[in-house]
C-alpha positions as semicolon CSV with decimal commas, in nm:
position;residue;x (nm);y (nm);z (nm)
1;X;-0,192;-1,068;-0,036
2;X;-0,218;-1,257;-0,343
3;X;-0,065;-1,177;-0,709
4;X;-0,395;-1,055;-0,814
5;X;-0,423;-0,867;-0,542
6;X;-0,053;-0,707;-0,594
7;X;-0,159;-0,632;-0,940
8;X;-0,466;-0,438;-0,824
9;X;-0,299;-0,179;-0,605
10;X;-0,356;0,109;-0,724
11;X;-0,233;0,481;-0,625
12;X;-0,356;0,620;-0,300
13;X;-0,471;0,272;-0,192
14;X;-0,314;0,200;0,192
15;X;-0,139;-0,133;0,286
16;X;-0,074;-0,297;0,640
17;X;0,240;-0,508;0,667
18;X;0,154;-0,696;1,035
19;X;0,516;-0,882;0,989
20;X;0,665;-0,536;1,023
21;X;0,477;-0,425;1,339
22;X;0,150;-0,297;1,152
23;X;0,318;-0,018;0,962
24;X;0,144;0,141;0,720
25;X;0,212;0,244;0,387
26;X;0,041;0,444;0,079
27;X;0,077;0,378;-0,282
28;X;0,195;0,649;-0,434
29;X;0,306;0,527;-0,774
30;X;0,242;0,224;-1,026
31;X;0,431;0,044;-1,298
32;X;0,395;-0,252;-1,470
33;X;0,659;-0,429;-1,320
34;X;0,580;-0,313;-0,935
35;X;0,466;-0,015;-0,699
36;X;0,659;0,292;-0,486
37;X;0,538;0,285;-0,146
38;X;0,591;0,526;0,122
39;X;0,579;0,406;0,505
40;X;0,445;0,598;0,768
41;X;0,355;0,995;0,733
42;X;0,388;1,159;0,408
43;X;0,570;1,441;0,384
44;X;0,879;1,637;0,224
45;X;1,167;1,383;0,336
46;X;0,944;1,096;0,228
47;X;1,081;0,814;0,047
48;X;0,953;0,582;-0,190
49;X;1,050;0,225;-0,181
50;X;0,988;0,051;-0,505
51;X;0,841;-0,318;-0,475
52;X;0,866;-0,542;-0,801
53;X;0,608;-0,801;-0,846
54;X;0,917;-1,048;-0,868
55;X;0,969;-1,029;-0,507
56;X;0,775;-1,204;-0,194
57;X;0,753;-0,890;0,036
58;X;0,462;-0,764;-0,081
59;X;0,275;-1,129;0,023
60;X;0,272;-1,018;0,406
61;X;0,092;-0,712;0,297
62;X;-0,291;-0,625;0,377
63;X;-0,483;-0,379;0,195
64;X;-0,658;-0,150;0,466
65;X;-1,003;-0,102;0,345
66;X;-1,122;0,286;0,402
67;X;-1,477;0,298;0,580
68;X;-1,769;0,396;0,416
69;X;-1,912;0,701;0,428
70;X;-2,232;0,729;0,595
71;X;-2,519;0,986;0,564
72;X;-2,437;1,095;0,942
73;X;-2,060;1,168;0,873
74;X;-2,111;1,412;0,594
């Protein structure tokens, strides 16, 4: 993931970090210095890790594109 990229995120969108044995994560908050993620299931013991555009974590990330919906899955 590029800067641009980092700077798109936006809440609800779902990211893949393959350096960290393909966990996945959800946006769940934005700011204009960074984003709160939360790994794995969501639920009431979640937590939300903040990420700051400052850092370099965030450059192994992959944004996991949601399929399409189709006519014959409605």
């Amino acid at each position: 993931m590029n800067i641009k990229e980092f700077a798109a995120l936006k809440v609800g969108d779902k990211i893949k970090n393959p350096s960290g044995g393909d966990s996945v994560g959800e946006i769940v908050e934005t700011t204009d210095s960074g984003v709160r993620v939360v790994w794995g299931a969501r639920g009431e013991h979640e937590h939300k890790f903040f990420y700051s555009s400052l850092t370099t974590a965030w450059m192994n990330w992959v944004k996991v594109d949601e399929p399409a919906a189709t006519d014959a899955s409605l």
